[in-house]
C-alpha positions as CSV (number, residue, x, y, z in Angstrom):
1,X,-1.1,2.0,-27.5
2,X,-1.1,4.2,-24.4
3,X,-0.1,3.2,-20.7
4,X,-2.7,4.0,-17.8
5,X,-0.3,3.8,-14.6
6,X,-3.0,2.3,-11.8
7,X,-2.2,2.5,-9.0
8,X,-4.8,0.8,-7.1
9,X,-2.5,-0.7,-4.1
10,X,-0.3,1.8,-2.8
11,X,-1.8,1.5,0.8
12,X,-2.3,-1.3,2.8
13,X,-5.5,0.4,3.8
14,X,-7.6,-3.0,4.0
15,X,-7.5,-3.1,7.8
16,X,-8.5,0.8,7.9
17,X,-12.0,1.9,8.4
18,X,-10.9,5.5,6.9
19,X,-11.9,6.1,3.3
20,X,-9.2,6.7,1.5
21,X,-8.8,9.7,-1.3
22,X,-8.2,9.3,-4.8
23,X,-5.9,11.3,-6.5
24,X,-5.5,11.2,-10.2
25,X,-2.2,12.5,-12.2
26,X,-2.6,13.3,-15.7
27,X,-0.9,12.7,-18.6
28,X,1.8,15.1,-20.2
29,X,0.6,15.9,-23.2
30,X,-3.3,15.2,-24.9
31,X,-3.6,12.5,-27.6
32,X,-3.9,13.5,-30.9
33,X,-7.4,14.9,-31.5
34,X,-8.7,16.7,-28.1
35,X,-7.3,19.0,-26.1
36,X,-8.4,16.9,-22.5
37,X,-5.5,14.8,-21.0
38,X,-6.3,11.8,-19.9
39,X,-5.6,10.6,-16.6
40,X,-2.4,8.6,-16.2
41,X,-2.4,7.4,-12.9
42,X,-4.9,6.7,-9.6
43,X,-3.2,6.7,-5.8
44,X,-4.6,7.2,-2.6
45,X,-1.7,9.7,-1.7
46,X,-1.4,12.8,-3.8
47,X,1.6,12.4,-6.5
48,X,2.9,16.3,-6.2
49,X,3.2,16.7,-2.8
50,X,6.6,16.0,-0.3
51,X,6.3,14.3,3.1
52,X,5.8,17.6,4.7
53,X,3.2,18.7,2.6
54,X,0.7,15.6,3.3
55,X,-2.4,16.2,5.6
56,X,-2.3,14.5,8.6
57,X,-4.9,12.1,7.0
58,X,-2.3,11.1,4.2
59,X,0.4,10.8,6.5
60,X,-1.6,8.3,9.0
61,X,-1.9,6.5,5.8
62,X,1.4,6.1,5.0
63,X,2.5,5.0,8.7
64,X,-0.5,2.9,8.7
65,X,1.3,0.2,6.5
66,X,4.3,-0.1,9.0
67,X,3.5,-2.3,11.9
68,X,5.4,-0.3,15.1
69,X,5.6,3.4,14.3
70,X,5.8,6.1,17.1
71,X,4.1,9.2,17.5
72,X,7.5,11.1,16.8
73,X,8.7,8.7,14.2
74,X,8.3,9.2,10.4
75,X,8.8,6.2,7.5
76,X,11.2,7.1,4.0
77,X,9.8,9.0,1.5
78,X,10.4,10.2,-1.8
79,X,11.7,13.7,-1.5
80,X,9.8,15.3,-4.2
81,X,6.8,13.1,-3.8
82,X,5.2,10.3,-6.5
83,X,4.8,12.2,-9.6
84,X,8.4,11.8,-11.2
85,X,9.1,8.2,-10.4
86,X,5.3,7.3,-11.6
87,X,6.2,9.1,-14.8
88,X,9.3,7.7,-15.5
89,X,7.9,3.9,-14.7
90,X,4.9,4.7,-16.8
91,X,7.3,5.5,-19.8
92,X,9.0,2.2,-19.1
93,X,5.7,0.5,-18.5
94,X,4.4,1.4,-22.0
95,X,7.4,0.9,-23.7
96,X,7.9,-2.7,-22.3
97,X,4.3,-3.1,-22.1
98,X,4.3,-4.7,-18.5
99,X,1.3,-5.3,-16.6
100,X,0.4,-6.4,-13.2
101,X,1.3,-5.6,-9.3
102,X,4.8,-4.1,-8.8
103,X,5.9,-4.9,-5.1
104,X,9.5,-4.0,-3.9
105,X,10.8,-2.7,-1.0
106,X,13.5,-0.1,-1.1
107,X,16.2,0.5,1.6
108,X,16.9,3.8,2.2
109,X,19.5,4.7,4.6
110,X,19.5,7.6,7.2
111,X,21.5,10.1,4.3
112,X,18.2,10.0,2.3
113,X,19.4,7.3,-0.2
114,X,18.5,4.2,-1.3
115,X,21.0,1.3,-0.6
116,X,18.7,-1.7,-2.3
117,X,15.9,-3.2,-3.4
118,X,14.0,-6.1,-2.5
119,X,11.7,-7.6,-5.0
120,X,8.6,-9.0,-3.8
121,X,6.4,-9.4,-6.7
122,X,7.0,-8.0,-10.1
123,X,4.7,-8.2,-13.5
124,X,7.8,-8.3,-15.9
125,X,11.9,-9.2,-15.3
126,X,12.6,-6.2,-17.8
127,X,10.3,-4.0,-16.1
128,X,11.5,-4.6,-12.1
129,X,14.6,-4.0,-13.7
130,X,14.3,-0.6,-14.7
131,X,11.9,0.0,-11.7
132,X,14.5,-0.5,-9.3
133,X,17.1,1.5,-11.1
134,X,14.2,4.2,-11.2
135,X,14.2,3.8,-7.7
136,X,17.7,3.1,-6.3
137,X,18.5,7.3,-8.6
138,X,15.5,8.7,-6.2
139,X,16.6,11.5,-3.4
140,X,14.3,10.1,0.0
141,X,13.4,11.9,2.7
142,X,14.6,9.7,5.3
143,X,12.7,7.8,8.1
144,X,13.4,9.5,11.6
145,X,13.5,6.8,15.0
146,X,12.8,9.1,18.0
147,X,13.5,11.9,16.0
148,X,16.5,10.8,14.9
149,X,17.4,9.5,11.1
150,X,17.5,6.1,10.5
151,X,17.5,3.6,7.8
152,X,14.5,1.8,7.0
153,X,12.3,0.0,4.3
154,X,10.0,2.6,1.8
155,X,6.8,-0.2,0.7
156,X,6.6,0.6,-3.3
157,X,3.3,-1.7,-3.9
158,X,1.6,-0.3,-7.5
159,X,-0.4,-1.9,-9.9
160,X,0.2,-1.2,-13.6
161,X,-2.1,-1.7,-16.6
162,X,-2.1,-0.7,-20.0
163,X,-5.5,0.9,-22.0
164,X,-5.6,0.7,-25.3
């Protein structure tokens, strides 16, 4: 049985009248028997790209889902962008065969690194506990106050399902 990592709520974008992208990430390798990888994950942020490589659509999103952000202040982020974190949860996912919206908030302070992680909603007890491992190990870009670092909360809201 294969994992499909969907990630169908990343954004709070229900309040937003923009359409939001979807970006797909695709598996490593091709099952046995074609040569096409199938996808492995959905987001409506792009998984390979860093803070400073979003479009200023993207990053609107990503502020859009904090409720007072200033026009020269910028939320955490996961320095190297989605795409290794959704692969190493989608390896866990499959293995522990957890389904179901992931919801945890994740402190990061103003070096870039995450001091905890709150769990909001979780599909699994096995599975939010190798999540927040996963993501208490990631580098973060940190948020900046005025232009200054600072530590605040990075939203990690994803919805996992397995395909068979």
């Amino acid at each position: 049985m294969r994992s499909l990592v969907a990630v169908t709520a990343l954004l709070a974008l229900c309040a937003s009248s923009v359409q939001a992208d979807e970006y797909r990430m695709k598996a490593e390798e091709a099952r046995t028997g074609t040569l096409l990888k199938r996808d492995a994950g959905f987001s409506s942020l792009p998984f390979d790209k860093t803070w400073e490589q979003l479009s200023e659509k993207d990053k609107a999103r990503v502020r859009s889902m904090y409720v007072s952000m200033g026009p020269d202040d910028e939320p955490p982020f996961p320095a190297k962008g989605y795409k290794r974190l959704m692969r190493n949860l989608g390896a866990a996912q499959e293995k522990l065969q957890a389904e179901g919206m992931l919801d945890l908030g994740v402190m990061v302070g103003p070096d870039g690194r995450a001091t905890e992680v709150k769990v909001y909603s979780s599909p699994d007890e096995q599975f939010v506990r190798v999540a927040a491992n996963v993501l208490m190990l990631e580098q973060y870009k940190p948020a900046r106050c005025h232009g200054i670092p600072c530590a605040q909360e990075f939203p990690f809201r994803f919805t996992f399902r397995l395909v068979h």
